[in-house]
C-alpha positions as CSV (number, residue, x, y, z in Angstrom):
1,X,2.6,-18.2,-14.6
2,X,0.6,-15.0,-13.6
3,X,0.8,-13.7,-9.7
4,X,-1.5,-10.3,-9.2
5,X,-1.7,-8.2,-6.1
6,X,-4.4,-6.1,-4.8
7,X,-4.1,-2.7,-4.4
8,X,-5.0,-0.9,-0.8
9,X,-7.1,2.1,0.8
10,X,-6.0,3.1,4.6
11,X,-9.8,2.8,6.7
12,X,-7.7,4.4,9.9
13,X,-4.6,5.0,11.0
14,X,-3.3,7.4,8.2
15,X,0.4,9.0,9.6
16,X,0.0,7.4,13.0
17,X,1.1,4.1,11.1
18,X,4.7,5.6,10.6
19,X,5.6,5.0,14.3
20,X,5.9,2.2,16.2
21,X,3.4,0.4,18.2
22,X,0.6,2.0,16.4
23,X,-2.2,-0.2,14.4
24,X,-3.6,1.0,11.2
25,X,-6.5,-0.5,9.4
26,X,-5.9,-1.3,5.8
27,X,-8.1,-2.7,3.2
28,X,-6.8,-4.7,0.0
29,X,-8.7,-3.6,-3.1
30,X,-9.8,-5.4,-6.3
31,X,-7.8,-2.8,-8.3
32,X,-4.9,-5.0,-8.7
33,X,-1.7,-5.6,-10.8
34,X,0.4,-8.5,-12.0
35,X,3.6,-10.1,-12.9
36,X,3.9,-12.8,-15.6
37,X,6.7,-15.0,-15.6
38,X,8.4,-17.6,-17.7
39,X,11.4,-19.4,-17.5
40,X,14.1,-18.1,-20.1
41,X,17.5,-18.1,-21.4
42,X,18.2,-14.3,-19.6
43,X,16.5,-12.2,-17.1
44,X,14.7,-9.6,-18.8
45,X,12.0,-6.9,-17.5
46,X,9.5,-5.8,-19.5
47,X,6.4,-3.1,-18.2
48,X,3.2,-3.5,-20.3
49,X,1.8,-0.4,-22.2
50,X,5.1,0.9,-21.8
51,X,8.0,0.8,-24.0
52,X,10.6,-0.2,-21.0
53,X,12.2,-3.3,-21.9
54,X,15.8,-4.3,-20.3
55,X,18.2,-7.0,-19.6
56,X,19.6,-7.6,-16.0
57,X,22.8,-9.8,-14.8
58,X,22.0,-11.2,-11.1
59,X,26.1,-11.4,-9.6
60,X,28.0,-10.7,-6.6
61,X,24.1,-10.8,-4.9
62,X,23.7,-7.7,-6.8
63,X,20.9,-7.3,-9.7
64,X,22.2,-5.2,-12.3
65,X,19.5,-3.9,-14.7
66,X,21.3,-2.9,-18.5
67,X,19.9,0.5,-20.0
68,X,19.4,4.0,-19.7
69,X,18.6,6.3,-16.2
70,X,15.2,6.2,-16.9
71,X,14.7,2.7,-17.7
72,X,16.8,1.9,-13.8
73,X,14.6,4.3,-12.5
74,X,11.5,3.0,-13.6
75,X,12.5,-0.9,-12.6
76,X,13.9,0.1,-9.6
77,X,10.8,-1.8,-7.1
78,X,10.6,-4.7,-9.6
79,X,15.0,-4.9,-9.7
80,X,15.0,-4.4,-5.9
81,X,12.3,-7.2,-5.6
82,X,14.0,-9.5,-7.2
83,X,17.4,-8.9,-5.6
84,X,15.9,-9.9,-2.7
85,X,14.7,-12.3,-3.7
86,X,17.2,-13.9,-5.3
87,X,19.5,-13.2,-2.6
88,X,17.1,-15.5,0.3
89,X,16.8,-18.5,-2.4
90,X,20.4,-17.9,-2.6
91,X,21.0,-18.1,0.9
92,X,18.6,-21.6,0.6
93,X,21.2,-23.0,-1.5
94,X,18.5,-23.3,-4.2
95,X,19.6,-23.0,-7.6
96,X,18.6,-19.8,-9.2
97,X,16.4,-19.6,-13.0
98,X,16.4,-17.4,-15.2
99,X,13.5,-15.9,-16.3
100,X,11.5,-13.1,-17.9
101,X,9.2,-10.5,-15.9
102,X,6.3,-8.6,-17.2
103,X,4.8,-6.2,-15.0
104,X,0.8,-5.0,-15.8
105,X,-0.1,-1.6,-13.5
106,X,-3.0,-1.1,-16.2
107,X,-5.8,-0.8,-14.4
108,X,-4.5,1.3,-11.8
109,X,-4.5,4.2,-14.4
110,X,-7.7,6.3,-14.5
111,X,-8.6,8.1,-18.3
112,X,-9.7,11.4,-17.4
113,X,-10.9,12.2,-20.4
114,X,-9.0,14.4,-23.5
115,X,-6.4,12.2,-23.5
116,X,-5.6,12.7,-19.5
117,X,-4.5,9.9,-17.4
118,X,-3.6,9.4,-14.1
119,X,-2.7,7.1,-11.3
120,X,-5.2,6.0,-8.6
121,X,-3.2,6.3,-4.8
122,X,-3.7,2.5,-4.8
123,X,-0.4,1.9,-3.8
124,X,0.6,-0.1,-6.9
125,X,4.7,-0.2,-6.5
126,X,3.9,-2.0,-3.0
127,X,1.7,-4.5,-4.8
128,X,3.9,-4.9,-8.2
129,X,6.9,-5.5,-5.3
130,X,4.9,-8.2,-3.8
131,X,3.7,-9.8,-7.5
132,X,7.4,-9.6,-8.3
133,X,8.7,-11.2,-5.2
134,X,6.2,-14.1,-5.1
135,X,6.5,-14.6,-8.8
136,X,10.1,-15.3,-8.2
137,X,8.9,-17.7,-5.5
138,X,7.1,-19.3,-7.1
139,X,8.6,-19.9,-10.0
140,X,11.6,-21.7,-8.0
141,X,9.0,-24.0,-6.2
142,X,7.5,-22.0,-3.2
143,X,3.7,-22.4,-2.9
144,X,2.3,-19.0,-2.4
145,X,-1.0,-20.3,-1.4
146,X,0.5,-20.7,2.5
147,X,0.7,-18.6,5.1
148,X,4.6,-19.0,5.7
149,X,5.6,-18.2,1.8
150,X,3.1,-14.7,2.3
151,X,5.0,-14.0,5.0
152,X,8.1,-14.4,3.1
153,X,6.5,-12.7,0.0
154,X,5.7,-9.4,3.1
155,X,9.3,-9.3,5.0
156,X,11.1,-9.4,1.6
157,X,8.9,-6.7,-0.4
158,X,9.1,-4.7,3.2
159,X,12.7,-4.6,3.1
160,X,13.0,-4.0,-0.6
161,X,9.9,-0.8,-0.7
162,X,11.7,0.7,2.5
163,X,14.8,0.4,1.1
164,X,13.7,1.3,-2.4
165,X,12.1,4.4,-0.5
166,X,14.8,5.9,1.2
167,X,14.1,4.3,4.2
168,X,10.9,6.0,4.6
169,X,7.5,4.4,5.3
170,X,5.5,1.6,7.3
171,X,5.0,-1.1,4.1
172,X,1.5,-1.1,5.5
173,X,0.7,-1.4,1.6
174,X,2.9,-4.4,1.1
175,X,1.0,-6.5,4.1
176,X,-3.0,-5.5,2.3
177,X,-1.0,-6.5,-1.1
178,X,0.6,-9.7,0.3
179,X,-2.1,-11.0,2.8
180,X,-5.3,-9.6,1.2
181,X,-8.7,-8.6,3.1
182,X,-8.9,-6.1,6.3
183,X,-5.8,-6.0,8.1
184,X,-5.3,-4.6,11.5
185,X,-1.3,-3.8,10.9
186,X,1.3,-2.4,12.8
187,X,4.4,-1.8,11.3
188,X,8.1,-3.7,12.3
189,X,10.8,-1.8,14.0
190,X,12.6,-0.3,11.1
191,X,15.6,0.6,12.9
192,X,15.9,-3.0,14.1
193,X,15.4,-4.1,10.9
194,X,17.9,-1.8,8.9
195,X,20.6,-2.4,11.7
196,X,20.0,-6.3,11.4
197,X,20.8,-6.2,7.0
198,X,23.9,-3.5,7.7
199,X,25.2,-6.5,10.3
200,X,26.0,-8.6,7.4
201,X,23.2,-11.2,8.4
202,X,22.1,-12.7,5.1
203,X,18.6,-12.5,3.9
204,X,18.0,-15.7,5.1
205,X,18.8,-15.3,8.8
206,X,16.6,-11.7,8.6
207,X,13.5,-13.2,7.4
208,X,13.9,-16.0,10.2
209,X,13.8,-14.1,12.8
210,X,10.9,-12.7,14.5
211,X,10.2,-9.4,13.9
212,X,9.5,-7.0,16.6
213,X,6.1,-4.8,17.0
214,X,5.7,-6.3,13.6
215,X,1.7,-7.3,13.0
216,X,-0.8,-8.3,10.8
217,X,-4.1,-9.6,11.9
218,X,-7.1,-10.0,9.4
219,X,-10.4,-8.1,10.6
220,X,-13.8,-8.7,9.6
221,X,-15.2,-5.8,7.9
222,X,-19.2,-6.1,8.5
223,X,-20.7,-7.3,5.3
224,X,-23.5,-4.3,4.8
225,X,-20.5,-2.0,5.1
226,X,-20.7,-0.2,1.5
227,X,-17.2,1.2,0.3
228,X,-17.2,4.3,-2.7
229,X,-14.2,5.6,-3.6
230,X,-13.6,8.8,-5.7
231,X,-10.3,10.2,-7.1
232,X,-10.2,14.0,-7.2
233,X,-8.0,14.2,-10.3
234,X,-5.0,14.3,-9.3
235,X,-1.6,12.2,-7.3
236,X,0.5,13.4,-4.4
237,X,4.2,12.0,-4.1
238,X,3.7,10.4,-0.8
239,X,7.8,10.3,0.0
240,X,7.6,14.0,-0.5
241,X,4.5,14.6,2.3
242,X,6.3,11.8,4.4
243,X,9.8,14.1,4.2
244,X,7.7,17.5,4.9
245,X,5.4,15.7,8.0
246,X,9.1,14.4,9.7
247,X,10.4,17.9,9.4
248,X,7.8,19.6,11.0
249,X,7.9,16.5,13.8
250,X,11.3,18.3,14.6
251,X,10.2,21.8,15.0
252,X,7.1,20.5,16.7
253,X,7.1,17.3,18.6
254,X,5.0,18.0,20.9
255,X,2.0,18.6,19.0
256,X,2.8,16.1,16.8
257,X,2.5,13.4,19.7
258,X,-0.5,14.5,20.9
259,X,-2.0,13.8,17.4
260,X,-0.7,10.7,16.6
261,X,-1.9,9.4,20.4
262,X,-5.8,10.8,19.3
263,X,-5.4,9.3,16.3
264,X,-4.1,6.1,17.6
265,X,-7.2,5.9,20.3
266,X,-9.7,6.6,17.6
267,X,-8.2,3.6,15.9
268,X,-8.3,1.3,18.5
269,X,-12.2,1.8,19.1
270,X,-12.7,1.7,16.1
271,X,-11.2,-2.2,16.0
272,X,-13.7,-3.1,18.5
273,X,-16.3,-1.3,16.8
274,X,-16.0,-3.3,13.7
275,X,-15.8,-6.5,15.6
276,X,-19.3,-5.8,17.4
277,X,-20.6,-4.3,14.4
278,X,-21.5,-1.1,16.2
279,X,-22.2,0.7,13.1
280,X,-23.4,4.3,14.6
281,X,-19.7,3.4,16.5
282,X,-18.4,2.9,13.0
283,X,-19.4,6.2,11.5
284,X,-19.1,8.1,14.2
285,X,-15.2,7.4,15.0
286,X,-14.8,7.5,11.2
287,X,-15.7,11.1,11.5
288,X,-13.9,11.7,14.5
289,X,-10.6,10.2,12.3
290,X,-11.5,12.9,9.7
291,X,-11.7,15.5,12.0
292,X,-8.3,14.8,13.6
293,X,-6.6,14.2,10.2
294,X,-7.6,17.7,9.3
295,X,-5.9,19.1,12.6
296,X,-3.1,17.2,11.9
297,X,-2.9,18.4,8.0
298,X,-2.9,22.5,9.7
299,X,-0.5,21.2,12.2
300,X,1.8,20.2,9.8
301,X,1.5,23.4,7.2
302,X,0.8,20.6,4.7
303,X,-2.1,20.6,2.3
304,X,-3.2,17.2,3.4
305,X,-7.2,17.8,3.0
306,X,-7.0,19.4,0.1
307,X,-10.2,21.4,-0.8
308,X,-11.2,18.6,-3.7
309,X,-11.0,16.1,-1.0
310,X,-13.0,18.6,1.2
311,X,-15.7,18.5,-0.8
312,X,-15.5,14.9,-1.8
313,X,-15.6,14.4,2.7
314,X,-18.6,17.5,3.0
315,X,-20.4,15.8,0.3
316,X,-20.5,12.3,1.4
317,X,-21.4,13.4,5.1
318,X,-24.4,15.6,3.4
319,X,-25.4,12.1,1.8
320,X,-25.8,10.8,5.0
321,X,-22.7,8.6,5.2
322,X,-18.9,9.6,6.2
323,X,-16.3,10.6,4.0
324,X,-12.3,11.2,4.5
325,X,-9.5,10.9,2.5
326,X,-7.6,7.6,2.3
327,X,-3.3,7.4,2.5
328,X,-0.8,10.3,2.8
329,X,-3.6,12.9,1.6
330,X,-2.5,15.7,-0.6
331,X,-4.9,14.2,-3.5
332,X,-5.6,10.7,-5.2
333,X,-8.4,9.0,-2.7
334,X,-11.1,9.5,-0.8
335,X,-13.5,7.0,0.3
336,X,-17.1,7.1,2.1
337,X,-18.4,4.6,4.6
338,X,-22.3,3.6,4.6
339,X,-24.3,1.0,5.2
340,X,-27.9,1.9,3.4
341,X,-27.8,1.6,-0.2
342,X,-29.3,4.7,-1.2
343,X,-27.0,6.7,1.1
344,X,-24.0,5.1,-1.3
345,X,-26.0,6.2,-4.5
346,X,-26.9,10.0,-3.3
347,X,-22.9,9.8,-2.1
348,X,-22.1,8.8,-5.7
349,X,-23.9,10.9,-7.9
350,X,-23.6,14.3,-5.5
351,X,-19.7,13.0,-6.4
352,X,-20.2,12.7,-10.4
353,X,-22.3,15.9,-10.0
354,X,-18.8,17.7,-9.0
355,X,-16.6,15.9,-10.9
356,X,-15.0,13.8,-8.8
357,X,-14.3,10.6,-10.5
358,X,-15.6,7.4,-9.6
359,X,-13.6,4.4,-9.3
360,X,-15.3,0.8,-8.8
361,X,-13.6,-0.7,-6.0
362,X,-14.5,-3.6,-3.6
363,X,-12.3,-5.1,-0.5
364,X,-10.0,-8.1,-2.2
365,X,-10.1,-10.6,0.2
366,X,-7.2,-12.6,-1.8
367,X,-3.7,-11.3,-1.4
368,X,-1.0,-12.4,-4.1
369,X,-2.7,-14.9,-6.3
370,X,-1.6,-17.2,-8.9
371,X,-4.2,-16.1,-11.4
C-alpha cells in the first residue's frame, strides 16, 4: 500500500508555538510525500531518487538499521518512526511483519535551474515520520481513516521527531501532516512527555494517556482566502535557528516574553477573525504578525527576515495583499494572503519579476492517506 502526507506552512504563531500554552495556526499543504509498503521476507528502507538502500533488524525494542554513517543518518526519522512503532504494536501483543519501506520526498525538491535543486521548508521529515508511522499501522491492521489511529499516527511521530531532534521543537508539523486541513495547535508538555518515556512506561501506556496542553482543533479557513507561496532560493536548518533563539531566551528573557505574549494575542484574534470571516481583520492582524516577527528576528540577533523574504513580504503588501514569511525564517517560505484574484496575480508576477520562485500550493484538507 501507499500512505502520503501533506506538507505544512505556519499562518500564525511562528516561535511562540515552542512554549506552552500557546496556539499556532498551521495549514497542511498539497506538497506531499509518501511511503510504500509491502510485506517481505526482511525489513528494508529504501529512499526514491536516492541511492540509500539498507537492511534493519527490529530486537530488544531497538531498530537497528545495517550500513554506513551516512545511510543511519539519512534513515534516522523513517528508523525512529518505525521503532516506535513497532514498539506500541508490540506493547499490543500484535504480532510484528516484516516488510519493505520506500520513502518518495520528490516533490518537495524545487529545480532551480542549471542543475540547482533545493528543498521547499515544507516540513517534509515531519510528514515522511507520519507516512512511515501510519504505514506500519496500517499494514498490521489499523485503519487510518479514524480519528483515534491519527491520533496514534500524531503522539507516536511527536515523540519520535522530538526525539529524533534533540528534543527540540513543537511537532506542530506532525499534527498539519497527520490530521490534514487548518489546525489551531498547541503543542503537548514536552517535559511531561520526556519524563513519562524515561519512567520506563511502555509506548503503549504513553499514548493512552491524555496529554496535557496538547491540542488540535481544525479551523475553517474562509474559502475566497487565496494562498501564494514563493521560495527565495534557499533552506535554513531550523534546529540550528531553534538552538540560537533559546540562547538568546537566556541572556534576554524578558524581552523575549514580551514577544511571544504579542505574538500570542495577535494569534488569538486572529482565530476569531477567521471564524467570522472578518477579512480586513484577517489582513490586518497578518500584518501586525509580520511586523512583530521582524522585532522578534532583531531581538534575537538572528537573520530571521532575511532581505529575500523582505522583498518577497514588501512586494506582496505593494500588490495589495499581506506577505510574511512562513516557519523558523532564515529562508525557504514566504506566503501572501488575499482574497481578490487579481491582487494574487500582481503578487505573483511582481514575485517572478524578482526571482523568487513560485511554488503551486493549495491547503490539503486530507492528512495521511492511503493513496
Amino acid at each position: 500500500m501507499k500512505i502520503s502526507a501533506p506538507g505544512k506552512l505556519m499562518l500564525s504563531g511562528e516561535w511562540s508555538v515552542l512554549e506552552n500554552g500557546v496556539p499556532c495556526i498551521v495549514m497542511a499543504i498539497d506538497q506531499k510525500v509518501s511511503v510504500e509498503i509491502n510485506e517481505a521476507e526482511e525489513i528494508t528502507l529504501d529512499a526514491k531518487g536516492t541511492d540509500f538502500s539498507v537492511k534493519a533488524n527490529f530486537k530488544d525494542k531497538k531498530l537497528e538499521i545495517e550500513g554506513n554513517d551516512e545511510a543511519k543518518g539519512f534513515f534516522l526519522f523513517v528508523g525512529k518512526a518505525i521503532e516506535s512503532t513497532l514498539n506500541y504494536l508490540s506493547a499490543n501483543g500484535i504480532e510484528i511483519k516484516n516488510f519493505s519501506i520506500e520513502t518518495n520526498s520528490t516533490d518537495t525538491v524545487v529545480d532551480l535551474g542549471e542543475g540547482k535543486k533545493a528543498k521547499v521548508g515544507f516540513g517534509s521529515s515531519a510528514a515522511i515520520v507520519a507516512a512511515t508511522v501510519a504505514s506500519v499501522l496500517a499494514l498490521h491492521g489499523e485503519d487510518i481513516t479514524t480519528l483515534a489511529t491519527k491520533e496514534k499516527v500524531y503522539k507516536l511521530g511527536c515523540i519520535t521527531h522530538f526525539s529524533a531532534q534533540g528534543k527540540i521543537g513543537s511537532s506542530f508539523d506532525i499534527a498539519a501532516s497527520t490530521y490534514g486541513g487548518a489546525l489551531v495547535y498547541q503543542k503537548p508538555d514536552m517535559k511531561w512527555l520526556m519524563e513519562e518515556l524515561a519512567s520506563g512506561k511502555d509506548v503503549k501506556s504513553v499514548l493512552e494517556s491524555e496529554w496535557p496542553l496538547f491540542r488540535a482543533e481544525p479551523i475553517e479557513i474562509p474559502q475566497d482566502l487565496l494562498l501564494s507561496v514563493g521560495f527565495v532560493g534557499y533552506s535554513a536548518s531550523t534546529k540550528e535557528l531553534v538552538v540560537k533563539i533559546n540562547e538568546a531566551k537566556e541572556t534576554n528573557r524578558g524581552e523575549y516574553d514580551t514577544l511571544i505574549a504579542d505574538i500570542k494575542s495577535t494569534t488569538e484574534k486572529l482565530i476569531e477573525a477567521l471564524k467570522t470571516n472578518n477579512k480586513e481583520e484577517i489582513i490586518s492582524l497578518l500584518k501586525e504578525n509580520r511586523v512583530l516577527l521582524k522585532k522578534f528576528s532583531d531581538w534575537s540577533s538572528n537573520d530571521l527576515e532575511t532581505k529575500e523574504l523582505t522583498l518577497l513580504s514588501d512586494l506582496a503588501d505593494e500588490a495589495g495583499a499581506v506577505g510574511k514569511f512562513s516557519g523558523a525564517g532564515g529562508g525557504d517560505c514566504g506566503i501572501a494572503i488575499s482574497f481578490n484574484q487579481g491582487i494574487k496575480e500582481k503578487v505573483e508576477n511582481a514575485w517572478k519579476e524578482n526571482n523568487i520562485y513560485l511554488i503551486s500550493a493549495n491547503i490539503s484538507k486530507e492528512g495521511v492517506l492511503n493513496s
